[in-house]
C-alpha angles and dihedrals in degrees: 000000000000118000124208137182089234137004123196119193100211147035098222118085082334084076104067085059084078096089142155095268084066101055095114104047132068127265140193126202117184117199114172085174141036114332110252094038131241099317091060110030099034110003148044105007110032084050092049087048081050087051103047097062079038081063101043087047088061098045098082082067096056084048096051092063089047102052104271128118122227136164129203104197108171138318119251093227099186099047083040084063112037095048089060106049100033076067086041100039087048104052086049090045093054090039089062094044087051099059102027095045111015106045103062090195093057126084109199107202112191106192137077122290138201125189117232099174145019096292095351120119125181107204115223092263093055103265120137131223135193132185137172086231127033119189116192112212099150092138122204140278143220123295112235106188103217087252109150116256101030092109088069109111097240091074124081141171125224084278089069112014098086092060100052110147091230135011107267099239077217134035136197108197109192108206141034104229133109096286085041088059106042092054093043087061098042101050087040093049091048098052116278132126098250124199122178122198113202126178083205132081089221133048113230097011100179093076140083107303089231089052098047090037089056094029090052083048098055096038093058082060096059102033147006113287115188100184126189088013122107132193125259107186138346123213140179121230138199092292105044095264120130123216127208130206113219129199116209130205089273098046086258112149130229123175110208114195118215141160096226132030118208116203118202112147094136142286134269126215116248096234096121089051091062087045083242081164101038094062088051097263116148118253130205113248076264102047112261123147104257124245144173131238082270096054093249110142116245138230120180084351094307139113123256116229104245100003123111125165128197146177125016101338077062117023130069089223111071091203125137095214087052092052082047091056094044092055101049085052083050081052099054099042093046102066083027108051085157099060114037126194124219112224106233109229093164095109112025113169126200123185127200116219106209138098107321100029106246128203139165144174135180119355132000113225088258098053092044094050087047086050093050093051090063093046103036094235120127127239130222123210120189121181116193116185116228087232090065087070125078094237078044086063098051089051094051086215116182093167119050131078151154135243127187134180133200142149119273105225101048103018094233114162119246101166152011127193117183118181113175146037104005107345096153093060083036091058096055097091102046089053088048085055098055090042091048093035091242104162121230091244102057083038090076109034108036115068124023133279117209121240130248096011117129081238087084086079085073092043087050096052090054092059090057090061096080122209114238094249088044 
């Protein structure tokens, strides 16, 4: 048995707990997977290095409608890819050097770990570990239905589909959420017959009705969008090939031939694979590891001296800046335990990055209607078009908008719901103003806009919200 200061299951956010103020004490990391966790190996950024040739690929399509000629004549998959992981595969690499050879008061474990006790952990090759603090940090993977035939080696899941030795000529995407619809973009934009399977009648149906409703209309333009349908089997044939079998609405059957299968039907938090429930910790209806507002891990609803949880395997949120937030809350209380910190989950954004660019922050209209019911307040809703605007104009948009929410009486913002060019950078100040209490009203009105930047949509947009003695 080995005893440590501090023990953190997981190389992901976990990571960044491992400062300066602990520099004489001992600490343990656990990785039973690639070193830097999800957001850097397998998610956010190298799909976001994957989106952004995707982009420039389309844009020979927006030129042609203003006057310019593109042409968009193949995608180097190899060197696409390369380029982009020997970045990624080096910053983990030195990540892991770092920890496991450089820092003499870290022990790097790299194998998979269960708890078995408050603050005990008994390594896969039968080591054990104990720590006066334990931070669980192990993230989520992806969902596989139990659907025949996704055991074949053609089909992959977001861990694997972006190092594919070759691009698949044609693509079957199952699901309609937000990893569904970025590759989705990316693979259609580079060139693949993309066909995407979704149980729903709307693709990304957590957000704001006006934002899936437009999104799902401009998705079935650029690729093949099979909605209210679901697989049944999947299965290979003589050339390699797989075939799936596909239900309709009506129980009426399809087979789609394709050379690669994408799975992304979610992800589910680890917290099985580090036995949360079987040490007694609370879990969420979806099986999450319980916390508090202060990160400390729950039992019969309460905290568990020396135990803290973050990120995905924890939060409903599966968002890299949220786990970041929660760290650095872990960090604080840690080495404060008198004078805790509350995460702030109140205005969480989230941004999609397909085609058309998607984000969102606070309440969707439903929700804020269904809010205002309960406290008697009013909402107002404005929509401006990003072809209202003069960069709009330039860009001859006919797509993109902005929605915005906010109550009545006081202006305060509920929701923001961005769908076009940008939207992710177009969303930042609106999310600066919730978090700051800026009303929408002052907002507009009380500091300058520049003109003609594509941000006077959201100018635009504040202005629709009248005041009450407008």
């Amino acid at each position: 048995m080995v005893h440590y200061d501090l023990a953190i299951i997981g190389s992901g956010s976990g990571n960044t707990l491992v400062t300066p103020e602990w520099d004489n004490k001992k600490i343990a990391i656990v990785e039973g997977g690639t070193f830097g966790g999800t957001c850097l190996n397998v998610g956010c950024i190298p799909t976001k290095m994957f989106v952004y040739p995707a982009d420039l690929a389309r844009a020979s399509e927006d030129a042609r409608r203003l006057g310019v000629d593109l042409q968009f004549t193949g995608t180097r998959w190899s060197e696409l890819r390369d380029r982009i992981f020997m970045r990624i595969d080096s910053i983990s690499d030195a990540g892991r050097v770092y920890r496991a050879d450089e820092l003499e008061h870290v022990d790097l474990y790299e194998e998979e770990v269960r708890l078995t006790a408050d603050r005990t952990i008994v390594t896969a090759s039968g080591g054990e570990i104990t720590a006066d603090q334990v931070v669980i940090a192990a993230g989520s993977r992806p969902v596989v239905p139990d659907i025949p035939g996704l055991d074949l080696p053609q089909v992959h899941t977001s861990d694997t589909v972006m190092r594919l030795d070759q691009q698949p000529r044609r693509m079957l995407i199952i699901g309609g959420g937000y990893i569904a619809a970025e590759f989705a973009h990316i693979f259609s934009a580079l060139g693949t017959d993309v066909t995407m399977v979704a149980r729903s009648a709307q693709l990304l149906r957590a957000l704001d009705g006006t934002l899936s409703e437009e999104f799902t209309r401009v998705a079935q333009t650029q690729w093949t969008v099979l909605r209210e349908h679901h697989v049944r089997s999947v299965a290979a044939n003589a050339d390699g090939s797989v075939m799936a079998t596909i239900a309709g609405p009506d129980g009426t059957e399809i087979d789609v031939e394709s050379d690669v299968v994408l799975v992304a039907t979610g992800r589910t938090p680890n917290s099985d694979r580090v036995g949360a429930a079987d040490v007694g910790f609370d879990l969420t209806d979806d099986g999450r590891v319980a916390v508090d507002a202060f990160q400390r891990v729950l039992r019969d609803g309460q905290p568990v001296p020396g135990m803290w949880a973050l990120g995905d395997i924890s939060s409903p949120f599966q968002l890299k800046h949220v786990a970041n937030h929660e760290a650095r809350v872990v960090s604080h209380n840690l080495l404060h335990p008198d004078a805790l910190r509350t995460s702030d989950h109140r205005y969480v954004p989230a941004a999609v990055f397909t085609r058309p660019q998607i984000a969102t922050v606070g309440l969707t209209e439903e929700q804020a209607l269904e809010r205002a019911e309960k406290t008697g307040s009013r909402v107002l809703v404005a929509v401006q078009q990003y072809g209202s605007t003069a960069y709009g104009w330039a860009m001859e948009d006919q797509i993109g908008f902005v929605k915005l929410i906010a109550e009545e009486d006081t202006g305060t913002l509920l929701g923001a719901h961005i769908l076009g060019h940008e939207a992710s950078n177009l969303i930042q100040p609106v999310i600066q103003a919730m978090h700051f209490g800026l009303d929408a009203f002052t907002m507009a009105r009380g500091q300058y806009w520049i003109h003609p930047a594509l941000s006077e949509v959201v100018e635009n947009a504040l202005l629709s919200l009248k005041a009450p003695s407008t």
